[in-house]
C-alpha positions as CSV (number, residue, x, y, z in Angstrom):
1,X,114.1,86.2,120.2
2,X,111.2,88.7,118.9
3,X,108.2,88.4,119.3
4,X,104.7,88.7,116.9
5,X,101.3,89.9,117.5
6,X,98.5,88.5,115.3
7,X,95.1,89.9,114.7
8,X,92.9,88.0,113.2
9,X,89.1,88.5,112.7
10,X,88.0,85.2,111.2
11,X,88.9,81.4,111.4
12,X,90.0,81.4,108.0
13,X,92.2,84.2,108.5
14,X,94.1,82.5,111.7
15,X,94.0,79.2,109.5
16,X,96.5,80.8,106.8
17,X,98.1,82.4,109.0
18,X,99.1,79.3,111.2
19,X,99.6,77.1,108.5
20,X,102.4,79.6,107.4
21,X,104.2,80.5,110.9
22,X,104.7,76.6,111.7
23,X,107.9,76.6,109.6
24,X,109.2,80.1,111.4
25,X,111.7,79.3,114.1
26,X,113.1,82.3,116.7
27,X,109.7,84.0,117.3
28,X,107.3,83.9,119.7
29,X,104.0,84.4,118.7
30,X,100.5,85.5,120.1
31,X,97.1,85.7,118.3
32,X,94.4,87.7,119.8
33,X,90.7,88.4,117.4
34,X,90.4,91.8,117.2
35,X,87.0,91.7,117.1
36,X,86.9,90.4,120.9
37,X,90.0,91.8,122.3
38,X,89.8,94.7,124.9
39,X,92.4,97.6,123.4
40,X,93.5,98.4,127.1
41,X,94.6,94.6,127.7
42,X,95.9,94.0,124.2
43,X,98.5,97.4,124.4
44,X,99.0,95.5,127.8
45,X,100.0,92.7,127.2
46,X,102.3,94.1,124.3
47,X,103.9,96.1,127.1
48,X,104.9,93.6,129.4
49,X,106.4,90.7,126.9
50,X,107.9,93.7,125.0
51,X,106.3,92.5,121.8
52,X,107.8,94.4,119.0
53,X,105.7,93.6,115.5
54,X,102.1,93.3,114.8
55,X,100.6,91.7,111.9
56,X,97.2,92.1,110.3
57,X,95.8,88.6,108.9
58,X,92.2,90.6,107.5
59,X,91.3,93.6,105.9
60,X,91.2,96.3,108.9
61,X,88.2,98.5,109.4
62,X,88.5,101.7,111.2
63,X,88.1,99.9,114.9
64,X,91.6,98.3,114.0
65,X,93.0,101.8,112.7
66,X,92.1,102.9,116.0
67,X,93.4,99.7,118.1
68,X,96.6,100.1,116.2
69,X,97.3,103.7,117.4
70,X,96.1,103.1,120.9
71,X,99.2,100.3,120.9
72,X,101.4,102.5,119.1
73,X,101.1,105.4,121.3
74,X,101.4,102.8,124.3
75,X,104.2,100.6,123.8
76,X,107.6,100.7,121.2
77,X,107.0,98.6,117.8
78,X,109.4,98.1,115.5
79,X,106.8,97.4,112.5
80,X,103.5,96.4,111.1
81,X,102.9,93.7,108.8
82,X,99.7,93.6,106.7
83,X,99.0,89.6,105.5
84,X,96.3,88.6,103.2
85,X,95.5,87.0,99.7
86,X,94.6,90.3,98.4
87,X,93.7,94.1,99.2
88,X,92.0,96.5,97.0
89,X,93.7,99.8,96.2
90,X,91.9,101.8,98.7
91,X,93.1,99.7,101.2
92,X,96.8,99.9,100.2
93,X,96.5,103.2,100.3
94,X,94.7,103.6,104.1
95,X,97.8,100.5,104.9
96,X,100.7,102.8,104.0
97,X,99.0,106.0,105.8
98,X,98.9,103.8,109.3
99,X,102.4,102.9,108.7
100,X,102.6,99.3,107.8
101,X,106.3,98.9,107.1
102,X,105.4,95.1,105.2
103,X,102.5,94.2,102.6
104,X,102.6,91.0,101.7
105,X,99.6,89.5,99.1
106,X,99.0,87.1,96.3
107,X,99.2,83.3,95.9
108,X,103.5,83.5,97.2
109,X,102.6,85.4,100.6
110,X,103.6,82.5,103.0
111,X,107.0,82.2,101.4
112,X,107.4,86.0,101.7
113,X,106.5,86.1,105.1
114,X,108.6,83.2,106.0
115,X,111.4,85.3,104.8
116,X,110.2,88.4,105.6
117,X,110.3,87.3,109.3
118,X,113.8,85.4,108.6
119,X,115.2,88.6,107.9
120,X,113.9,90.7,111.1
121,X,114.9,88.0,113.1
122,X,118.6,87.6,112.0
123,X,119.1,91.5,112.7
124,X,117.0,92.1,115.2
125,X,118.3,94.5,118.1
126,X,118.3,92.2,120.8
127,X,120.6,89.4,119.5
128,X,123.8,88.6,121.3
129,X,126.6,88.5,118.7
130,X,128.8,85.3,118.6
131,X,132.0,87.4,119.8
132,X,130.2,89.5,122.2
133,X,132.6,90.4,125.1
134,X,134.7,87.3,123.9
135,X,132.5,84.5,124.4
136,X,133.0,82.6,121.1
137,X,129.4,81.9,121.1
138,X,129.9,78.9,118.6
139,X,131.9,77.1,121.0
140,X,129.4,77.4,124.2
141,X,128.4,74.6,125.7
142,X,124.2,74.1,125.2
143,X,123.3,75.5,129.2
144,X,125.2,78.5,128.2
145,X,123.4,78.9,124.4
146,X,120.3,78.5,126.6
147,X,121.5,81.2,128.9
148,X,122.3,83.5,126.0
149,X,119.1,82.7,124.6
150,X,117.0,83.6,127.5
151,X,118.5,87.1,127.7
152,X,117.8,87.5,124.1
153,X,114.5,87.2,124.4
154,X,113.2,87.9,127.7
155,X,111.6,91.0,128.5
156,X,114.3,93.3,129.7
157,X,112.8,93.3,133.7
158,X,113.6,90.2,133.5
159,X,116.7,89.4,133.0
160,X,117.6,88.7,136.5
161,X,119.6,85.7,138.5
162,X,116.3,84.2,140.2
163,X,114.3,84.8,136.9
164,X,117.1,83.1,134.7
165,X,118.1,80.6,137.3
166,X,113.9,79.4,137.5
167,X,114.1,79.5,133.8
168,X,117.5,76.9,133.6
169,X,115.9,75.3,136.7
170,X,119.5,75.6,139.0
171,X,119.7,77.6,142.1
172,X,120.9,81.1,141.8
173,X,124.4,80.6,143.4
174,X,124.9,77.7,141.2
175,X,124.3,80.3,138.4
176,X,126.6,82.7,139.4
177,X,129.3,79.8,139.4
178,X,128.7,78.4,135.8
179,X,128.2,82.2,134.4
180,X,131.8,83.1,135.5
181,X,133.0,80.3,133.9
182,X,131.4,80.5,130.8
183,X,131.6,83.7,129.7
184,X,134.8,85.1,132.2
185,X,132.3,87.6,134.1
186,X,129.6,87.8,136.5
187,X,126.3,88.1,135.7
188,X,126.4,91.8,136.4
189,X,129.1,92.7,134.2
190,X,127.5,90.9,131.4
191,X,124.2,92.4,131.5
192,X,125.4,96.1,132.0
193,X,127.7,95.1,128.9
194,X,124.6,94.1,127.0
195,X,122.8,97.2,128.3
196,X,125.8,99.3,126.9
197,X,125.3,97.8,123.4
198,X,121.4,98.0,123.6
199,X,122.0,101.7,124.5
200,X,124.1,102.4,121.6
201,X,121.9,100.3,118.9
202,X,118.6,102.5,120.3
203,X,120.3,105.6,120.2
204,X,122.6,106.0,117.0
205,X,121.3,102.9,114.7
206,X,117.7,103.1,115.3
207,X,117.3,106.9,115.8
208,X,115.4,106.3,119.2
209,X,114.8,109.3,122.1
210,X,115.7,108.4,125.3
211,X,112.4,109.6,126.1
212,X,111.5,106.1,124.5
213,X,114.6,104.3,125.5
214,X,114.3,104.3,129.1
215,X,111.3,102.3,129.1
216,X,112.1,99.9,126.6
217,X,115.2,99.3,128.7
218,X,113.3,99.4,132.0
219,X,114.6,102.1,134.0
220,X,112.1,103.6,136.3
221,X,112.5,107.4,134.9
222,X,114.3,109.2,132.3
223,X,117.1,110.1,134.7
224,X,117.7,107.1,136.1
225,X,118.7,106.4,132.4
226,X,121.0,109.2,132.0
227,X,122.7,108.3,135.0
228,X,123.4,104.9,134.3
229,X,124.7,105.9,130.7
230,X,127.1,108.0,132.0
231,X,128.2,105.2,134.6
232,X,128.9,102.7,131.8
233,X,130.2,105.2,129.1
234,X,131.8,107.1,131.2
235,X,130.4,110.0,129.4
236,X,126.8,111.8,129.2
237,X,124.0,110.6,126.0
238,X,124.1,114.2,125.0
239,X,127.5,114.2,124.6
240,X,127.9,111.2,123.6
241,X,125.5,111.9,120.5
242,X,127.7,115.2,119.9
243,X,131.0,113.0,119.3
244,X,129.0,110.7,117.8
C-alpha cells in the first residue's frame, strides 16, 4: 500500500483536500502544516514509514522549496503532486523546476486526483502480483490477503515474523504454520523472493543506484546489499546489469 504526505498551510486547504481523499482506497495518508512542522522531524518521519509521494495543497513559498529538498535529499520519493484550484504562471513555472511530476488545478481537480492516485497505486513497486511464486492470490483465504497486504505496505524493516504475527494478532509459531500452508514456503523464502523482485524493479525498471537501493530495502550498508544480491541471483548487480 503507498503512502502520501500532505502539506497544507491553511484550513481551507486541508478541507479540499480531505473532502477529496475520503473516496481513495490503498493509501495511507499523513497531513502535517508546513507552516508548523520542524523539516528535521518531517524528512523523519518520511524515512521511517517509507512514505513515497508528497503533495502540495497551497501555493508554496520559498520555505517549502527549501523543506522539499531537505526531504528529497533525505529520504527516496517517487513524486510530487502540486493540488490546488489554481496557480499563476510563475508558479507553474517555479512547480516544474522543483520537480513536481503531477499538477492538478481547476474546478475537475478531485476527480483527477482520485485517478491520479488510482493509477500510482495499481503499479506501484511494492505490490505482490496475484501469481507471485504461485500463490493464486485470488484464491487466498482473507488471513492470507491480510498477510500479503501487510508486506505490501509495511516499511521494509518490518516485515518480520513478531511484527506480522502482532499485526494478525497469532503467535509467531502459529504463523510460521499457516504461512507454509498458504503460500507452500516459509516465511523466509518468501520474503527473500519478494526482495529478489524488489531488487530487480529498483534496479532495471526504475533506473535506481544501489547507492539508493540499499536503504530503501534496509540493509545496513551498501555491501551488505551486494552480498545478498549475489546470494539470491546467484550472480553479482554489476554483472547482472551487464547481461541485463
Amino acid at each position: 500500500m503507498p503512502s502520501l504526505v500532505v502539506l497544507y498551510k491553511d484550513k481551507a486547504g486541508l478541507d479540499d483536500i480531505q473532502k477529496t481523499l475520503r473516496f481513495v482506497n490503498g493509501w495511507d495518508f499523513y497531513y502535517s502544516d508546513w507552516t508548523e512542522q520542524d523539516g528535521d522531524e518531517l524528512a523523519t518521519l518520511i524515512h521511517q514509514e517509507e512514505i513515497h509521494y508528497i503533495l502540495c495543497a497551497s501555493e508554496p513559498d520559498k520555505s517549502v522549496e527549501q523543506l522539499l529538498n531537505m526531504i528529497r535529499a533525505a529520504s527516496f520519493i517517487l513524486g510530487q503532486i502540486y493540488y490546488n484550484s489554481s496557480a499563476r504562471q510563475a508558479h507553474l513555472n517555479r512547480l516544474s523546476e522543483s520537480g513536481f511530476s503531477s499538477i492538478i488545478l481547476g474546478e475537475n481537480r478531485r476527480q483527477q486526483l482520485q485517478d491520479t492516485l488510482a493509477e500510482l497505486g495499481r503499479t506501484y513497486w511494492r505490490n505482490i502480483p496475484e501469481d507471485f511464486e504461485g500463490i493464486r492470490r485470488p484464491l487466498l483465504p482473507p488471513r492470507a490477503e491480510r498477510i500479503l497486504r501487510y508486506m505490501e505496505s509495511a516499511p521494509i524493516r518490518k516485515i518480520t515474523i513478531e511484527d506480522l504475527s502482532r499485526h494478525i494478532r497469532i503467535s509467531p509459531s502459529h504463523l510460521r504454520k499457516i504461512f507454509n500452508d498458504y503460500f507452500q514456503m516459509n516465511f523466509r523464502e518468501f520474503k527473500q523472493a519478494l526482495l529478489a523482485r524488489y531488487e530487480i524493479i529498483l534496479l532495471f525498471e526504475m533506473h535506481l543506484k544501489p547507492g539508493q537501493i540499499y536503504e530503501i530495502l534496509d540493509y545496513k550498508n551498501l555491501s551488505a546489499f551486494s552480498r545478498s544480491f549475489k546470494s539470491r541471483h546467484g550472480i553479482s548487480w554489476q554483472n547482472f546489469n551487464r547481461s541485463f
